[in-house]
Each structure stands twice: as structure tokens, then as C-alpha cells.
N, C-alpha and C positions, 0 to 999 in steps of 0.2 A: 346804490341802485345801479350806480355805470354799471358793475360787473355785470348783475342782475341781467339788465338789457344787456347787454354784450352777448350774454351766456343765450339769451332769447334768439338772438339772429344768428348763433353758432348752431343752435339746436334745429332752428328755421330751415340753412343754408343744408344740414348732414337730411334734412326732409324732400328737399328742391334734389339732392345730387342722388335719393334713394340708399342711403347709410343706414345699415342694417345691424340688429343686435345693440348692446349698449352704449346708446348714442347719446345719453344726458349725464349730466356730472353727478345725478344720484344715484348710489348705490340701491341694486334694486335685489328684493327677496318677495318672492310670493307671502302673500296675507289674504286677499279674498277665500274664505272657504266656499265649499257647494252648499246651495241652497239645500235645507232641509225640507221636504212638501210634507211630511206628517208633523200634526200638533203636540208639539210639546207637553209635558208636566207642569202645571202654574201657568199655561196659554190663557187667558180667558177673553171672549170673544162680546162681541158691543149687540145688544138685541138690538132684532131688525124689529119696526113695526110699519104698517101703514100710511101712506103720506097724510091719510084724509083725519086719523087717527089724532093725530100731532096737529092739526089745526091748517094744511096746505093741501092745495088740491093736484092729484098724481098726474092734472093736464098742465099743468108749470114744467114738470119736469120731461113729461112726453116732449115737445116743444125746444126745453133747451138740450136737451139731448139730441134729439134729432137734428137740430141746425149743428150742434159740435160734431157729430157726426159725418155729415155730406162737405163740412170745410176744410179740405185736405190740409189748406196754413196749420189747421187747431192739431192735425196730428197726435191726435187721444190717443193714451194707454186705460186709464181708468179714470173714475170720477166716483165722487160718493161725498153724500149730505145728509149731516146730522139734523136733530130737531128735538131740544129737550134733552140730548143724550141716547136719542134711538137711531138705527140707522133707517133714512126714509127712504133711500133709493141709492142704488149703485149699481153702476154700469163696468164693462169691462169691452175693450174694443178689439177687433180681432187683429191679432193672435193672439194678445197678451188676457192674463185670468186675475180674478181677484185676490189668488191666496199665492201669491210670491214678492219677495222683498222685489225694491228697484232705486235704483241711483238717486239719491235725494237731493245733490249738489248743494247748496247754499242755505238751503230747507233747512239744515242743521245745526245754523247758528245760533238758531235759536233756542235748540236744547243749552246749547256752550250757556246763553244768559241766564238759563235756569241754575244750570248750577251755579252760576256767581252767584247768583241771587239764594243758595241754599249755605253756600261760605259766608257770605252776610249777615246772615240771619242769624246763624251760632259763633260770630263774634271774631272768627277767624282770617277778616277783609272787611276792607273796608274800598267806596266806589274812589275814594277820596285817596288811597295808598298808591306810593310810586311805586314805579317797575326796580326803580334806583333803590328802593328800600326790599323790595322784593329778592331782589336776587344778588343783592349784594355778597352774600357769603358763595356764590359762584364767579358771578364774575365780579372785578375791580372797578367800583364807577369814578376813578381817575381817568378809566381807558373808555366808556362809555358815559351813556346821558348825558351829553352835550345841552338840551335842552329838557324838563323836566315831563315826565309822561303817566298818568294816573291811568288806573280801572275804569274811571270812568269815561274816556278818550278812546280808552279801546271798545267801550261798550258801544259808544257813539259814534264810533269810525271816524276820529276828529283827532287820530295821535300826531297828522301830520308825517311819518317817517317815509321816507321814499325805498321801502323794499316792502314790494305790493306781491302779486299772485305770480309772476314772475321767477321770487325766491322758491318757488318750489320745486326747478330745474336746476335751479345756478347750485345745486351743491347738497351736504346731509346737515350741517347746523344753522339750521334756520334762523333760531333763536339768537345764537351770539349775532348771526349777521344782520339781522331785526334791530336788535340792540346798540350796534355798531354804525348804521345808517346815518344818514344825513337825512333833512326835511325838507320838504317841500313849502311848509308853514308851520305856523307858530302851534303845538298842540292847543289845540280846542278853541280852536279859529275858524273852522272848516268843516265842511262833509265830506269823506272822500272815502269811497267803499272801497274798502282793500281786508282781502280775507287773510291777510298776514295779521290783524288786528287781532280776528277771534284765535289762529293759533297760539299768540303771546297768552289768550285768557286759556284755552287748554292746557299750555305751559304753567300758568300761575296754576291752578287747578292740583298738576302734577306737582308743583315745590312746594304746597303748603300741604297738601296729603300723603306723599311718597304713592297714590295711587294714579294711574295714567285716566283721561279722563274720562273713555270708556269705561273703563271697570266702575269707576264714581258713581257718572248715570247709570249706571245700570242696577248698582244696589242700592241706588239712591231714589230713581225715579222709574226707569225701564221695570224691574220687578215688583216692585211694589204694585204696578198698573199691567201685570197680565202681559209684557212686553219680554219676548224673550228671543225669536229669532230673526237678528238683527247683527248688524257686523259694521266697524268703524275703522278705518283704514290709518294707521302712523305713519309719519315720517321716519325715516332710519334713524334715529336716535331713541324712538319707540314714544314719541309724542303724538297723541291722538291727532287729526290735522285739524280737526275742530271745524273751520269754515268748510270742507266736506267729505270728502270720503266716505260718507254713511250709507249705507243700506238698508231699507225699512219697507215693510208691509204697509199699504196704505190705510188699513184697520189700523195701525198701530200711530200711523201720522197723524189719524183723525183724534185718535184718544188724547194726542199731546196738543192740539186745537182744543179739544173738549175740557179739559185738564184746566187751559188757559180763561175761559167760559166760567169754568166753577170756581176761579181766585185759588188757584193751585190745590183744591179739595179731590180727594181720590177714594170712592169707598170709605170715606167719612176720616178719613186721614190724610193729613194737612201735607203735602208732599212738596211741593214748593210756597214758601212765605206768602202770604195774601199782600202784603203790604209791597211784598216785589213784585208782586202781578200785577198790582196799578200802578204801581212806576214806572216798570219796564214797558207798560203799554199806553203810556203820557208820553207827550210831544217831549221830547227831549234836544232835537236839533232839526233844524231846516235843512234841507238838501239840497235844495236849489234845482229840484226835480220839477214839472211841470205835472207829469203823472201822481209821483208819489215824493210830496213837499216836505212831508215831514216821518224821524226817524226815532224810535224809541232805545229802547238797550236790546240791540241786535235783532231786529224787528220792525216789519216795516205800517206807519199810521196812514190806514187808508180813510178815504171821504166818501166813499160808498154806502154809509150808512154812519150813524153817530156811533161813536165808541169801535168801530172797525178796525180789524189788524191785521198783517199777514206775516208768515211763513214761506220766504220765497226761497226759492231757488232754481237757475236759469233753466233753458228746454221745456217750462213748466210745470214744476215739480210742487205747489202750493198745498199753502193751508191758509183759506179763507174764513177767518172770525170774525161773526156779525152777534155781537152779546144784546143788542135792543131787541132781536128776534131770536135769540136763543140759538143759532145756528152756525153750524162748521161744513166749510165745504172744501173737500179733498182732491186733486188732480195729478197723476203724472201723464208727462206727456213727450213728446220730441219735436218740438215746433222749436224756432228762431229765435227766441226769447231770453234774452239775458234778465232784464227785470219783471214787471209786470204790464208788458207794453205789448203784449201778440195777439193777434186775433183773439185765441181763444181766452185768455184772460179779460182781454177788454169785452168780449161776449161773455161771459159769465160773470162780472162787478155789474157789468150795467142791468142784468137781469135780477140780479141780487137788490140793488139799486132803484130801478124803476119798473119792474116787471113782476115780481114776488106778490102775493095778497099772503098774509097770515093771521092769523085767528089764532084766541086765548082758548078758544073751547075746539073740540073734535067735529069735522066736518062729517055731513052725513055720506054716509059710505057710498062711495061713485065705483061700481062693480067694470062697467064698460073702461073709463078712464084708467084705471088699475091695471084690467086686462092688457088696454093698449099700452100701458107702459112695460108690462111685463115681456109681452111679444117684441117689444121695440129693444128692449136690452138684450132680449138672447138674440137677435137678428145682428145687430151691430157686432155683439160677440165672436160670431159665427159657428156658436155651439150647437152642436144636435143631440139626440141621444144617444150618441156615441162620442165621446172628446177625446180629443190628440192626448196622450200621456206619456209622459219619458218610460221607457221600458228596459233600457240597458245603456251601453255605450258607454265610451271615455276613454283617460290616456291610453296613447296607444294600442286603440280597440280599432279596429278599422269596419268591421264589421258591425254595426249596430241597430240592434232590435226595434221596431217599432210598434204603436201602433196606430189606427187613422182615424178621422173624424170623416166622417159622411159628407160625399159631394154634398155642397145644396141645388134644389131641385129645381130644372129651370122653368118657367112659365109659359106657358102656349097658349095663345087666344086667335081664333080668327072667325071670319064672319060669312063668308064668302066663298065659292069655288076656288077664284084665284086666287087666295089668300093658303085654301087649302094646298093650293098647289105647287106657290111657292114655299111653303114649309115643307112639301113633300121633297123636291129641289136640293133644299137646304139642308135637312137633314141624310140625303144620300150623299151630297159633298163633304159635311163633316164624318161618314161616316168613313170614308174613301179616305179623308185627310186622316184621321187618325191609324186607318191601317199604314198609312206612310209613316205617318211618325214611329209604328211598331217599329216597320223595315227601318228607319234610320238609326234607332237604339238598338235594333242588333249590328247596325255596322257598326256602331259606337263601341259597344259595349268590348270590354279590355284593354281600348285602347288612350296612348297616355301621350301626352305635349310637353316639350320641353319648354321653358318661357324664357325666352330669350330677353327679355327686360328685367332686370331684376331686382328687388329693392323693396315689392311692392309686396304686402298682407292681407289678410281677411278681418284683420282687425280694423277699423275705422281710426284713423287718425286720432279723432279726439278723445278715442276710450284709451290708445297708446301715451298720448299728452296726459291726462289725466290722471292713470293709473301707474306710469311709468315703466311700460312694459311694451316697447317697442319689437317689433318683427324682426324676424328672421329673413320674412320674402320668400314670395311662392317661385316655388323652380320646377312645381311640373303640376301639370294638373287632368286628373286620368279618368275615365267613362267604364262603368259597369252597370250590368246589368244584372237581376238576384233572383233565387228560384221565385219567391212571393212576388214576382212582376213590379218588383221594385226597383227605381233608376238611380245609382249614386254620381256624384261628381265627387272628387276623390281631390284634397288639396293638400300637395305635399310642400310643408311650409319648413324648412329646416330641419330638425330629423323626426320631425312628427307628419302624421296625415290626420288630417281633417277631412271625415266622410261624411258627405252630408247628400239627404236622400233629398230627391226630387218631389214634389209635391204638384200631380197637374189636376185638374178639373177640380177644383176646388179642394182639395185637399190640403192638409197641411201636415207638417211633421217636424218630431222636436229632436233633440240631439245634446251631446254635448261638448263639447270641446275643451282641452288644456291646455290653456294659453302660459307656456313657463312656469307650471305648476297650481295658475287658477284657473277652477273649471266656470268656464262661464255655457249658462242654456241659450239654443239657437233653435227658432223655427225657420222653417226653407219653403216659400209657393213659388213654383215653379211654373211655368207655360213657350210653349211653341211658336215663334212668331215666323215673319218673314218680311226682307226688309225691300227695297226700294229695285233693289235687282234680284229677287229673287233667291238670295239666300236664305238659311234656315239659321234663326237665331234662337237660343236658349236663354230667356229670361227668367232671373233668379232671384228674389224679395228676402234679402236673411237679416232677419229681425232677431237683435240680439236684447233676448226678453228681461231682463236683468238692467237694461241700459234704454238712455235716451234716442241709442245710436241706428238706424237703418241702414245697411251695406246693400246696394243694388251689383250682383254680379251678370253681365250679360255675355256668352259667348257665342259668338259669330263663326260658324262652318265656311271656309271662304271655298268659293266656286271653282277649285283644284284637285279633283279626287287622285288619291293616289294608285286605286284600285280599277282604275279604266282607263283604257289607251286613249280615247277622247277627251279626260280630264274631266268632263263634266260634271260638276257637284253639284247644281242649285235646289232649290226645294224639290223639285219634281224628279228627278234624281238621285236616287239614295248612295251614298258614297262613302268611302272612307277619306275626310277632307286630308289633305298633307299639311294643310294651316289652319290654324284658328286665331280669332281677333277675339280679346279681354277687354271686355269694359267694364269697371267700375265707378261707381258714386255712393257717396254716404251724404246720410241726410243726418241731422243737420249738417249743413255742408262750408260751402267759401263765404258765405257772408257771413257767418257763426263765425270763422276761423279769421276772417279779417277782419272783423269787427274786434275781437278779442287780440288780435295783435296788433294791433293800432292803437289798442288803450294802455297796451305795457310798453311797446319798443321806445318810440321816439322821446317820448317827455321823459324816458328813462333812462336814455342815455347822453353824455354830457360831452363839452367841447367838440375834438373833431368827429367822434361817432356818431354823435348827435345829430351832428349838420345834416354828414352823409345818411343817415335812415330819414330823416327829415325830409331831403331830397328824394328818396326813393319813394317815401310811403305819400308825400304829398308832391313831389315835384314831377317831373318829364319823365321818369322810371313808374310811375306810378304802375299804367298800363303792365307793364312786363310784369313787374312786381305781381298783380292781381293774376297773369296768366301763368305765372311760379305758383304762386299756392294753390290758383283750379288745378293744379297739374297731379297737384299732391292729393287732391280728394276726386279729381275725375279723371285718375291718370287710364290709359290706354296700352296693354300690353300686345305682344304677338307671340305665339306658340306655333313653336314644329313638330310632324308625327315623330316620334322617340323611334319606332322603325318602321319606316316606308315600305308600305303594302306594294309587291308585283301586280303591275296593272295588267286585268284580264285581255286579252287578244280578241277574243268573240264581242260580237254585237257592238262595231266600231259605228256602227252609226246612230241615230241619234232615239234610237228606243232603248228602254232600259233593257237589260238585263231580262229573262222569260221567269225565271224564280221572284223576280221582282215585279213581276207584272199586276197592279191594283185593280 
């Protein structure tokens, strides 16, 4: 594991200096495909029925929906809750919809234990067989298994080996390096979550089948269950990664929750062993967790209820199973959360928990309740009778088609003359301001910034760690404007552009982008601001809908026009700025990212490196250390005009321009 860490603070340091293009020791080849939006052949979809139907009333869910909603921590994509096998309510938050896959991270361990658990059953493994017997006709266990490590260690995250989630940078053979490892303890002495674990069980998967483990589940359990568009990410050796890289429909998460409900029965065929669904969902190991104590075969045993289980994985990506009350509850999200410890989790167990009333018989039908819950999900959605829909676009397309979803309407109440009169007021200054913001997008509009910082992508750090598909770095970044009164910001990231449309009064708009060959979907809300001195800032929300991940881009027009002999740029002012200020942020942000490298660096590296990260991440560098990584996720660039506008001679004093006059 020294290497391991080693390779984490080399990968760290090329992050902090802005090192672009391939900057990890693994060989990287595009795999993500683009999302398919039309339903497949053999898709089959889960019936929706009534909450009241199913025995709960539709004011439970009015209720916890609307608290997940208003708490920005919970940062909801979707939610959805079985009952019986019907779906009783789901929600979808704005921007994100309910019929597209999204990043499942950790969630997907728990398929890995299904298929051990389907190798079991036909006689082909055992929990109780060594890895040392396993793979001995690859490698030589002369030169490996120093200590002895079973199926069932790995199921339990109790192998002990010290090359954790780390290895998934330090290099392409995981596996022999898994193997070759040192331990931290004795296997099956311990709890220690390390997603090198389930890789080694997608490895076993692949030696005893010549099939990679995707292909397995998916003619093993994905089709049999109506599951088909779905995508699972290898390492370069073409091993499944098992502990995550998945991609999945939340429809389809829910079915492998439900799946677990009915003791592995599917349409009345036995798809996973019954006899491994109660064992893999028995206490199997303590963890020494305060939240979540105890740990099944790749699976987490919650107290939420008797018999409860989860499907985790980190940002919130769960599958909540409550079998005393028949029910599965579904979540992606982008919150803080590496286990099950975030706001929104712990608001949705404790409701599950203490909150819930259910009934064996069907409640009499509540029309009002129903209603309000129906109104209350498309509202959070932000869907109207018109919804945002990808219409074109991709690699190098620069130009791309859209089309829009309906401002939402805003509300006006008043009671009174004065009341009438400051909304009379109010609405003649917004209208004033928006003829300015025209005037400022036609001075925009063509014009392009060199970014003088370089290093820095539209990609979010942790979707580049993860996916291992790190930036090229934006080098210019350019302003049009299009016959449909539409506004691009134009970002030219190595020899591609990323055109992405603006999105103001509530509008929203999707796109696509080729990030090195995968195309990942992006929605852009855009708006107008203005800061503490009067400049005009471009705030820009790109939700990259596929991912846990949110990129906040905001750019600042600084007070310089190049286009007037005064200089004067500020809001009131329309101008062509000769500089612009970059800021971004991504959410999940630095305490995701230090949180997570704090749990691989130091105890992972040995003798004098050790010490020294030691020192850094807990001693008197700690500080610097912490404002090195904000830098990485809230770095700050500056851009110059690409060619500086001749400043007009007329109306040197301090009124605009007479064509610019509001």
C-alpha cells in the first residue's frame, strides 16, 4: 500500500500544481456510452398504484418530501417508495427526471454479493475457498498470500490487505497488486471497508466464468428482471470494478431492493438463491460503526426497523429495505455522505422508523392528500407542460439545438394602494434591468477570453478521480449570442468546445458534452447578478445529470471596458469588459475530497512518507494542506479579451453611450 499512497499524493501534488491531460498511472480509454432516453426491447417497468391503495397515507409522503426538499444538505436527485411491489410515490428534483441512469457508487456492491451468492448455489464456490486456491494457476502463491484470505473476508470487508480504494490510481493491475499486499490485520479480525475487497469478488466472478462480471449480471439477473439500460465501468485489464462504476435507473435500483424483499424471487423465478438472501442480510460482522454496527455480505444491517437493510453508496445513492412492512425506498442524491450518516439519510431512516403508520388493508381513498402530493412533486421537479429535452448537440458540435421548459409563474399578492404601488416600482425597475442585461449580451456576444490560469476544467474533480478522465484545462472561454434569443458561453477545453446555453428566468436547458470520448448530459440555470461594487456577474448552476457532481461557474465582467475611453464597465454601464474573473465550485466539494483523502493517504503510507503526510494532514501544514485542496475544487481564474476593442472617443463623460440609453 506504501506505493498506493505514494501514487495518492503524486496524483494530489499534479492536482494542487494544475497538471493536465494524463496525470494518473492508469491507462485511460473511454467506456461510458450515452444514455439511451427511449425504452428498450425486454424494458419492463414496476406498476405505479396509489399510496392509500397499499395501506399508507399519501400525507407521509407529502411531508417527507417536502422537508427533503427545502434542505439544501439533502441535495435530492430523485426518491421513490415501494409498497408490496407497486411504486407508491416518486419524486424527481429539479433538474434531474425519473427515466435516466445515474452514478450509483458503492450501491453496487451489492449486486457483486448476488452473484457470489448465485456461484454458491450451483456449486462452483464456496464462502469458505481461498483466493490462494482461486488463482493459483495465474499467479504463484510462493510469491503471494503471505496470510491466508477466503470469499468470505472479502464478502465481509474483514480481508485485512492494505491496498484499499487508492489502488485504483496507483497503476492497471489491480489484482496482482491486491494480492501482493501487506495487511494491516489478521484476515477476519476486523471491519474495514475497502472497495478493493469487492473488486477481488468481480475478479473471482471473472476466473471461474471466463465472463467479466457485468456480462454475468446481466444474463444472470439484470434481464431476467426487465433491466437493460445500465452500464458498468472496468478497469484496464477489462475487470468489472465491482465496488462501483455502475450506472442505473432508479426504477431498476428499486427492482434489485424489491428482488431482496421477495428472498431473490422475480416473476416467479428464483433469480438469486433464497437461502443467500437470508444470509447475506444476517449480521455477519460488527463494524465498530455507531450509525451502522453491523455488516452483512456486502450490505449494510440497519436498526431502523427489524429485519432492515441497505444498499449504500456514498453522495446518497441508497436502497432502503424494510421487509416487516414490505417496503423499498430508492434515493439518488449529491449531499456529503460517504455512508449513511447525511442529513438526508438520517431524515428518511428516522421517518421510516418512527414516522410511517402502515396498514394490511387499503386505506380509504384520500382525493385532497393525493392531489397535494401530486402538485408537490411536479413543483419540486420544476416540470411544466412543456419539459427541457435534449434536441441535438455533441462532439464537436458547437452549435446546439434546444428546446425549453416554461419559466415558472411568479406570484403577486397585495392588499393596499401602497403595496399596489410598490410593485408598480418594482416591476418598471426589473423591466429597465432586463433591457440592460439585452444591451450587455449584445456587447458580449462574439466575444472570447483567454484564461490565463491554466490547468483548470468543467469537469468536477471528483467525476475526473473517479472516472479517470482528467482535463485538458480551459484556455478560452467565449460569449454568443443566436437568432432564437438564445445566450451561449462557449468553453474551449483542449481541442474541443463545450457550448453551453444559458438558461435565465427560470428556464433550464440540456446539452451534451464529450468529455475524451464519453458523452456525459448537462443542464445549464443561469441568472444575472451584481456584486458588492457594482459589477455584473454571470452565475451559472451546471448540473451534470448523470452524476452526483454540481459545477458552479460564475463569471465576473471586471469594471475595465475596453470599448470606452472612460473605462467604465460596471452594471449600469454596458461594455465590452477587457477582463473577466472565473469562479468555480463543485459540490460535493473539500470536505468530500478531505474526508476521502485522509482515509487513504497517511495510514497508507509507511516509514519516512508516512511521517511526512502525517505531519501534513494532522500537523502544523495541516491549514495550508486544507487551502491546497479548496484551491483545487474552488479555484479562481482570470481572462483577457482575445482582441481588445478600440475605445470610442464620444461621450467621455460619465453617461452612457445615446444608443444605449434605458
Amino acid at each position: 500500500m506504501a506505493k498506493a499512497g505514494l501514487d495518492v499524493g503524486e496524483l494530489l501534488l499534479k492536482l494542487m500544481a494544475r497538471e493536465t491531460g494524463e496525470i494518473s498511472k492508469v491507462d485511460y480509454a473511454p467506456q461510458k456510452p450515452e444514455f439511451r432516453h427511449e425504452k428498450v426491447i425486454g424494458e419492463t417497468s414496476l406498476e405505479r398504484r396509489t399510496p392509500e391503495s397499499q395501506g399508507v397515507s399519501s400525507a407521509f409522503f407529502v411531508d417527507l418530501i417536502r422537508r427533503l426538499s427545502k434542505d439544501r444538505e439533502c441535495n435530492m436527485h430523485r426518491i421513490m417508495f415501494l409498497r408490496h411491489g407497486f411504486v407508491v410515490a416518486e419524486c424527481a428534483f429539479e433538474p434531474y427526471d425519473m427515466d435516466m441512469w445515474h452514478v450509483s457508487y458503492s450501491m453496487c456492491k451489492s449486486i457483486v454479493g448476488m452473484a457470489i451468492g448465485i456461484l454458491v448455489d450451483e456449486g462452483k464456490l464456496s464462502v469458505d475457498d481461498r483466493l490462494s486456491d482461486i488463482f493459483s494457476s495465474r499467479f504463484n502463491p510462493l510469491n503471494f498470500f503471505r496470510k491466508t484470505i477466503t470469499v468470505r473476508q472479502l464478502l465481509t470487508m474483514s480481508s485485512g490487505v492494505d491496498f484499499n480504494e487508492a489502488g485504483a490510481i496507483s497503476g492497471n493491475d489491480w489484482r496482482k497488486t491486491f494480492l501482493e499486499s501487506s495487511f494491516k490485520f489478521d484476515p477476519g479480525k476486523e471491519f474495514e471497508y475497502n472497495s478493493m475487497n469487492t473488486y477481488m469478488l468481480s475478479a473471482i466472478v471473472t476466473e471461474l466464468t471466463g465472463k467479466s462480471l457485468f456480462d454475468f449480471v446481466r444474463e444472470r439477473i439484470f434481464e431476467p428482471m426487465g433491466i437493460w439500460r445500465c452500464f458498468w465501468e472496468s478497469c484496464p485489464q477489462s475487470i468489472t470494478k465491482g465496488g462501483w462504476g455502475l450506472f442505473m435507473r432508479i426504477e431498476d435500483m428499486a427492482k434489485l431492493g424489491q428482488l431482496y424483499l421477495q428472498k431473490g424471487e422475480w416473476d416467479g423465478k428464483q433469480i438469486v438463491p433464497a437461502n443467500w438472501v437470508i444470509e447475506s442480510t444476517s449480521w455477519q460482522i460488527e463494524t465498530g460503526k455507531e450509525d451502522n454496527s453491523h455488516y452483512g455480505y456486502q450490505l449494510w444491517i440497519n436498526d431502523d426497523r427489524p429485519g432492515s437493510f441497505a444498499y449504500n453508496g456514498m453522495m446518497g445513492q441508497n436502497v432502503f429495505i424494510y421487509p416487516d412492512i414490505d417496503m423499498v425506498v430508492v434515493t439518488n442524491a449529491g449531499n456529503c455522505d460517504i455512508f449513511q450518516t447525511s442529513k438526508m439519510a438520517v431524515m428518511i431512516r428516522n421517518a421510516m422508523k418512527s414516522v410511517i403508520d402502515v396498514h394490511t388493508e387499503p386505506l380509504p381513498d384520500d382525493f385532497n392528500a393525493l392531489s397535494e402530493l401530486k402538485a408537490l412533486c411536479k413543483s419540486v421537479s420544476g416540470r411544466t407542460s412543456v419539459f427541457p429535452t435534449i434536441a441535438g448537440g455533441g462532439w464537436k458540435t458547437r452549435t446546439v439545438r434546444m428546446s425549453t421548459g416554461r419559466p415558472r409563474a411568479m406570484e403577486i399578492s397585495f392588499h393596499n394602494k401602497r403595496a399596489a404601488f410598490d410593485y408598480a416600482v418594482n416591476s418598471f425597475n426589473i423591466r429597465n434591468e432586463n433591457q440592460l442585461f439585452h444591451t450587455w449580451l449584445n456587447k458580449l456576444d462574439g466575444k472570447t477570453y483567454n484564461i490565463v490560469d491554466k490547468g483548470v476544467g468543467i469537469f468536477p474533480v471528483m467525476m475526473q478521480v473517479v472516472h479517470n478522465n482528467f482535463t485538458d484545462g480551459i484556455n478560452k472561454i467565449g460569449f454568443r449570442r443566436c437568432d432564437n434569443d438564445g445566450f451561449y458561453i462557449d468553453i474551449y477545453e483542449g481541442i474541443e468546445v463545450y457550448s453551453l446555453r444559458c438558461g435565465f428566468g427560470g428556464k433550464r436547458f440540456l446539452t451534451k458534452i464529450n468529455m475524451h470520448g464519453e458523452v456525459y448530459e448537462v443542464s445549464l440555470a443561469s441568472q444575472f447578478k451584481t456584486d458588492e461594487y457594482n459589477r455584473l456577474i454571470l452565475k451559472n448552476d451546471i448540473y451534470f445529470l448523470e452524476e452526483a457532481c454540481l459545477r458552479k461557474l460564475d463569471i465576473c465582467f471586471m469594471d475595465d471596458a475596453a470599448d470606452r475611453s472612460d473605462r467604465k464597465g460596471t452594471f449600469i454601464y454596458p461594455s465590452v469588459p477587457s477582463k473577466i474573473e472565473v469562479r468555480l465550485l463543485e459540490t460535493p466539494g473539500t470536505k468530500l475530497l478531505l474526508d476521502t483523502i485522509s482515509t487513504m493517504a497517511p495510514e497508507g503510507l509507511g516509514g519516512v512518507p508516512g511521517l511526512l503526510a502525517g505531519k501534513v494532514m494532522k500537523g502544523g501544514m495541516k491549514g495550508a494542506f486544507e487551502n491546497a485542496v479548496k484551491n483545487i475544487v474552488q479555484p479562481v481564474l482570470s481572462g483577457e479579451l482575445s482582441e481588445p476593442e478600440m475605445p470610442k472617443l464620444e461621450n467621455t463623460d460619465n453617461k452612457p453611450p445615446m444608443d444605449e440609453v434605458i
